[in-house]
N, C-alpha and C positions, 0 to 999 in steps of 0.2 A: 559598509556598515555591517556589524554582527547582527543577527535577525534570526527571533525561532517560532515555529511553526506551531503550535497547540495541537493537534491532530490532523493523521494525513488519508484521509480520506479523498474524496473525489476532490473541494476543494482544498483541502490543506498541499496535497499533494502539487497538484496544480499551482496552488501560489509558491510553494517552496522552491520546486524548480524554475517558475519564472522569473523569480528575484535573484536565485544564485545566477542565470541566465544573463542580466543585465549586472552583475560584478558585484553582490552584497555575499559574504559569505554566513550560509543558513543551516541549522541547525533544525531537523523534523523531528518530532518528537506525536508519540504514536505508544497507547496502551496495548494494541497487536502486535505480536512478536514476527509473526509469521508475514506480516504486512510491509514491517521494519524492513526485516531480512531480504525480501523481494525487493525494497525502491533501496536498499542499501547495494543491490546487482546492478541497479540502472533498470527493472523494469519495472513496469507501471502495473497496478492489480486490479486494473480498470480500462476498457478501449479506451484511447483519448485519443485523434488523431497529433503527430507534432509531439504528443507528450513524451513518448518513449528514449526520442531524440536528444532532449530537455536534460531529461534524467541522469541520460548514459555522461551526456557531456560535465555534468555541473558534479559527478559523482567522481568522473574519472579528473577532473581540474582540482577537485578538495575544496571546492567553494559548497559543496551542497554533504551532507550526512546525515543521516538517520541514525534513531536510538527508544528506547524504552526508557530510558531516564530521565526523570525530570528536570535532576538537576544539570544535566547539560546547557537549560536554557539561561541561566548563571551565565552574567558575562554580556549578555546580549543586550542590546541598546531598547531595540523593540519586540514583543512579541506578540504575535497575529494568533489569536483563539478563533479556531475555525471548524471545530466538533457539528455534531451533526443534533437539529433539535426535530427528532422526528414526531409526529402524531400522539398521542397520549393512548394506550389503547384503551380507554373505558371514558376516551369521549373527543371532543375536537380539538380543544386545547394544545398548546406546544409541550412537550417535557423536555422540561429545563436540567434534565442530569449532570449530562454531558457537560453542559455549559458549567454548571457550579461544579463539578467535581476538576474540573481543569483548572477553573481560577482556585480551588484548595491546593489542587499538587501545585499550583506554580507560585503562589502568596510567597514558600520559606526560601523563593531564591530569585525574589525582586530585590533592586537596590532604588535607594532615591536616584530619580530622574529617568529612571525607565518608563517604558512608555507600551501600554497592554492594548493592543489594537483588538476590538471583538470582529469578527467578520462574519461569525453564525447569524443565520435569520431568525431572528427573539423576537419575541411581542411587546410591544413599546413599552417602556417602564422598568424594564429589564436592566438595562445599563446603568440607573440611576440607584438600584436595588446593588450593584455589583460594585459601584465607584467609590462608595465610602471604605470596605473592603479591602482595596486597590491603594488606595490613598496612607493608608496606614501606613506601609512600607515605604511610602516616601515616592511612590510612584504614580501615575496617570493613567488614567484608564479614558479612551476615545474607543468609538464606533465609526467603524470605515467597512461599510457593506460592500458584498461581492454582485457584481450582477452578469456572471458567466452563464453563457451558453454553450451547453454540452453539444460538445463535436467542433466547438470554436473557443474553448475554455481558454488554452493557452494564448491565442491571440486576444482575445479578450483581458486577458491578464496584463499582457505587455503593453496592449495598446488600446486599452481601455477607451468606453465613447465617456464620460463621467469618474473623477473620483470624489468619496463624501466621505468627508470626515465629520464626525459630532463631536463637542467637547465639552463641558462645564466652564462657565466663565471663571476669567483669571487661569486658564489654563492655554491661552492662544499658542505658546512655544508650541506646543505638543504638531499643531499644525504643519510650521515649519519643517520638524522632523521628517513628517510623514512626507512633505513635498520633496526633502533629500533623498527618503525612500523608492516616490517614485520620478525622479528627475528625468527620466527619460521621455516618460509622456507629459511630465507638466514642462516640459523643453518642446514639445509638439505644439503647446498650446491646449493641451486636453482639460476641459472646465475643471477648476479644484473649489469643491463646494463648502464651506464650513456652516455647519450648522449645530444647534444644539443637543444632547443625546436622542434626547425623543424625536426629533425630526429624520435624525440619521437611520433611525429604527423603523421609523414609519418610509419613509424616500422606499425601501426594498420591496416590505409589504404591498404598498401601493401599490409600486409597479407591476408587482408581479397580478397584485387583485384588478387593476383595469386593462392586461395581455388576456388574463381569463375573461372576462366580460365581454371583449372583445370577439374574441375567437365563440363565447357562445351568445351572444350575438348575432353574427352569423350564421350559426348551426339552428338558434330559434328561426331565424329566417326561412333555413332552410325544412323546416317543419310546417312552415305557410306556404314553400314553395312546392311540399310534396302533395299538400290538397288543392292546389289549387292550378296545377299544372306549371307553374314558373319555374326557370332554370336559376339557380341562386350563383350558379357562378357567372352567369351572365348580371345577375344584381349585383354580385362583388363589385364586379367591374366597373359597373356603373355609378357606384356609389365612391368608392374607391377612389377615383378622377378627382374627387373634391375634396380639399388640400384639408380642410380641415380634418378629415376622414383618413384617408390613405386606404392603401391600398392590405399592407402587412398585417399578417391576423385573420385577411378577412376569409380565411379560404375553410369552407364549410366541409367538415369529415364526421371521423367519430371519436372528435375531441382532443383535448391533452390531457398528458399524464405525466408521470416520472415521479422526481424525490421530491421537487419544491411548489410547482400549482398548485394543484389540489392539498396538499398537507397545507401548505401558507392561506391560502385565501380560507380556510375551514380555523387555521389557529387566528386568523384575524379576528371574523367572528365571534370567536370565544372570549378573544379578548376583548372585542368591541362590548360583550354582555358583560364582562365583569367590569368596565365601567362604565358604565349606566346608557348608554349608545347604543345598544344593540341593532337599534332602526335604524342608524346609521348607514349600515353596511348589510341590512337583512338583503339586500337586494343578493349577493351574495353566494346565499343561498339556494337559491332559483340559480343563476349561475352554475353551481355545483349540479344541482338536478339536470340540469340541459344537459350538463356535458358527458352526464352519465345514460340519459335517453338515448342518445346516438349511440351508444353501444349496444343497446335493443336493438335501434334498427336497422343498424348493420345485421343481426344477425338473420333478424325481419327479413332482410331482404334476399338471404342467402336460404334461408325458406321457401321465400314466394318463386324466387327463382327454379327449385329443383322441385315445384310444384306442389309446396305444402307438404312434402315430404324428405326430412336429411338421413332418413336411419340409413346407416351401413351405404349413405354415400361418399364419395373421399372429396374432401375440402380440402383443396390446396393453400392455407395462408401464409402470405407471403408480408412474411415481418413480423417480429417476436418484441423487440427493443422498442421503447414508448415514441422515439423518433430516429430519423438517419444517424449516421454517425457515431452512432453510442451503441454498448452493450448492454445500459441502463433497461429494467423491467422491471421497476416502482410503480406499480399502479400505471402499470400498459394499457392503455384500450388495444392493443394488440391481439396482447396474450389473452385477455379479456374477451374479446370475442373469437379467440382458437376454443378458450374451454370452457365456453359456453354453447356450443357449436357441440363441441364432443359430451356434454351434458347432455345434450337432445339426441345422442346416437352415433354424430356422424363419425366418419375417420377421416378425424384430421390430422393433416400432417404440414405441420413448419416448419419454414426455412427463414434464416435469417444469416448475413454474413458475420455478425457479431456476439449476436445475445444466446445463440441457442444456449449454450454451455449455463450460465444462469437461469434462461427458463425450465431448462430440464430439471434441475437441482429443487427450486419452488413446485413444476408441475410434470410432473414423471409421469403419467399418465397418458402425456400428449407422446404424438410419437415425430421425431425431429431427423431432418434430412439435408444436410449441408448443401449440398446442388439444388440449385433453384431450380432446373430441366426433371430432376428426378421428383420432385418437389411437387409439378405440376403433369408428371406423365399418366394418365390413364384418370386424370380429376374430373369429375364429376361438375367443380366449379372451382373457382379460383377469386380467392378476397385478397385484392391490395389494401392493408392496412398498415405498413412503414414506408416511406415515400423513399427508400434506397433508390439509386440511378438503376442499379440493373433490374432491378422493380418498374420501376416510373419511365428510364426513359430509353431503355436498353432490352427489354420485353418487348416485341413486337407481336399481334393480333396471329402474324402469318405464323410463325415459329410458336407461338402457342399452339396454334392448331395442329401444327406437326405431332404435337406432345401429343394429344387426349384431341377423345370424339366425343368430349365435354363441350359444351357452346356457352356456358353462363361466367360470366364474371361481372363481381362484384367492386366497386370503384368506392372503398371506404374513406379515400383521400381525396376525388376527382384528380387527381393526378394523370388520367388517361383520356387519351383521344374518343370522344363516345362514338362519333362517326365515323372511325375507321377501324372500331371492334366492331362494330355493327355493319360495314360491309363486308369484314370476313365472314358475315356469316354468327356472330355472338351477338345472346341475347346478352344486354349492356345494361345494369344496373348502379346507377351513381345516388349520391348522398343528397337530397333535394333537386335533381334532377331530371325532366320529364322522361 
């Protein structure tokens, strides 16, 4: 099937290769020239692991192209709007630009029977706002949300745990489509969910506003667990066991970040207040607050440790990017507590296998060092705050020590062994931790 791309950003990009990938030939289309020009070589303008692969193959077969023109997407059976709806900056809300300036350029080169898949995370009511619009031209407008995880984007793409489509009634065909589109996983047996728009739009939000709850959930735990002597990863665990519960999420740090939590559960919000529900979901909000605590007391604890005193000491943080995998640093608690850390004096210096190149460009100030060895040599202390393997599991207590006649480290993920930095010799400070 012919199929084009709306914007090729983290995800457009990602879905466009993963379709040409599985034999549709796709059409990206992208108001970056410089962006085009890149995934038009086969490389990717974003880490992704897998993605690069993608690229090179479906660019060099002629099933995948890029372009600056709209009217390329002319011709195409379906087309997947996938722009980015980021934060409003004078308040929570989502701005909707991106999104309506994409359905403008692509309205004069719809034909009847095409079929306009939204894939951006919008706040409910959105699609219904866009569909009359849509319809005009004789074509159909469904919401089929993404729900990728960066650093597993691509396989998530192909082999998807869920797909959701929304539609207006009297438009069931449109479903079918999309089940041709993706035949491969709905040949797996992977759930094909059809629902109404606003449900389609709400399924993403949701999810993504009870992964946040979630995870600060545990991190308020881990705030009872720091007065009160308890290990909270030993309550994860605990807790964890019981099925209703699970185990995933529950791992107490200093929170999430990136492009979609925090913006999405904050534009929920806004839009729960604009209609009339706000209490709804105020809980939310405290959510948000939690998850931004733990970024204090990460740094709190990198304080206590070097004795109430960080001037012109060297902090080694190690992880720049919001999580493994990615060179993403959208609202990092990472980078967040690097330069909050050099706000109070200290010198820091991060290391990250992926993001430096982006943190530097946002925060030039910090000072960044490719080698994780040089990264933590002559450090005063050292904050794990990106869970990378050569970080978490590849770091050992002994070869630290070799580095620096530093003894403090900071555990902003629990991701490390406490009793075996503490019999080399390190004072061991973890995230709700005795």
């Amino acid at each position: 099937m012919r199929l084009s791309v709306i914007g090729c950003g983290y995800l457009g990009a990602v879905h466009a290769a993963a379709m040409a990938s599985i034999g549709h030939e796709v059409v990206g289309i992208d108001v970056d020239a410089d962006k085009v020009a890149a995934l038009s070589r086969g490389e990717a303008p974003f880490f992704e692991p897998g993605l690069p692969e993608f690229l090179r193959e479906g660019v060099a077969s002629g099933r995948l192209t890029f372009t600056t023109d709209m009217s390329a997407a002319a011709g195409a059976k379906v087309h997947f709007v996938g722009v980015g709806t980021p934060q409003q900056r004078d308040g929570y809300a989502a701005d909707l630009t991106y999104v309506n300036a994409a359905i403008d350029a692509l309205l004069p080169h719809l034909r009847p029977g095409d079929i306009v898949a939204g894939k951006s995370t919008v706040p409910v009511g959105t699609a219904a706002g866009l569909a009359p619009r849509v319809a005009e031209t004789g074509a159909t407008l469904v919401w089929n949300p993404e729900f990728l995880r960066e650093g597993f984007a691509v396989k998530d793409t192909i082999d998807p745990d869920r797909l959701v489509v929304g539609l207006t009634p009297g438009h069931e065909e449109a479903a079918d489509v999309l089940r041709e589109v993706y035949a491969p996983a709905v040949a797996k047996g992977t759930p094909f969910i059809v629902t109404d728009l606003a449900t389609a739009e709400l399924v993403k939000v949701a999810a993504n506003a009870f992964l946040a709850t979630k995870i600060s959930f545990i991190n308020a735990m881990a705030e009872i667990a720091e007065v009160t002597g308890a290990d909270v990863t030993q309550l994860a665990d605990a807790i964890g066991h019981d099925v209703r519960i699970g185990r995933r999420f529950l791992g107490a740090g200093i929170g999430f970040g990136g492009g979609c939590l925090p913006k999405d559960i904050r534009a929920f919000s806004a839009r729960a207040e604009e209609l009339g529900r706000g209490e709804s979901v105020a809980f939310l909000r405290q959510v948000d607050e939690i998850n931004l605590r733990r970024r204090d007391r990460a740094v709190l604890l990198v304080v206590e440790g070097l004795g109430g005193q960080v001037f012109e000491k060297k902090v080694a943080v190690l992880g720049a990017a919001f999580k493994p995998y990615s060179d993403d640093i959208r609202d990092s608690p990472a980078l967040d507590v690097a330069v909050r850390l050099h706000g109070l004096g200290a010198r820091v210096v991060v290391t990250d296998p992926e993001a430096l190149a982006n943190a530097a460009r946002v925060h030039p100030q910090l000072t960044y060092e490719a080698s994780r060895d040089e990264a933590i040599r002559d450090a005063d202390a050292i904050v794990l705050v990106t869970e990378w393997d050569e970080y978490r599991r590849e770091l050992s207590p002994e070869h630290a020590s070799s580095l620096t006649s530093g003894r403090v480290v900071v555990d902003g993920r629990n991701g490390w062994d406490a009793a075996a930095w503490r019999a080399a010799g390190w004072r061991y400070l973890g995230m709700g931790r005795p």
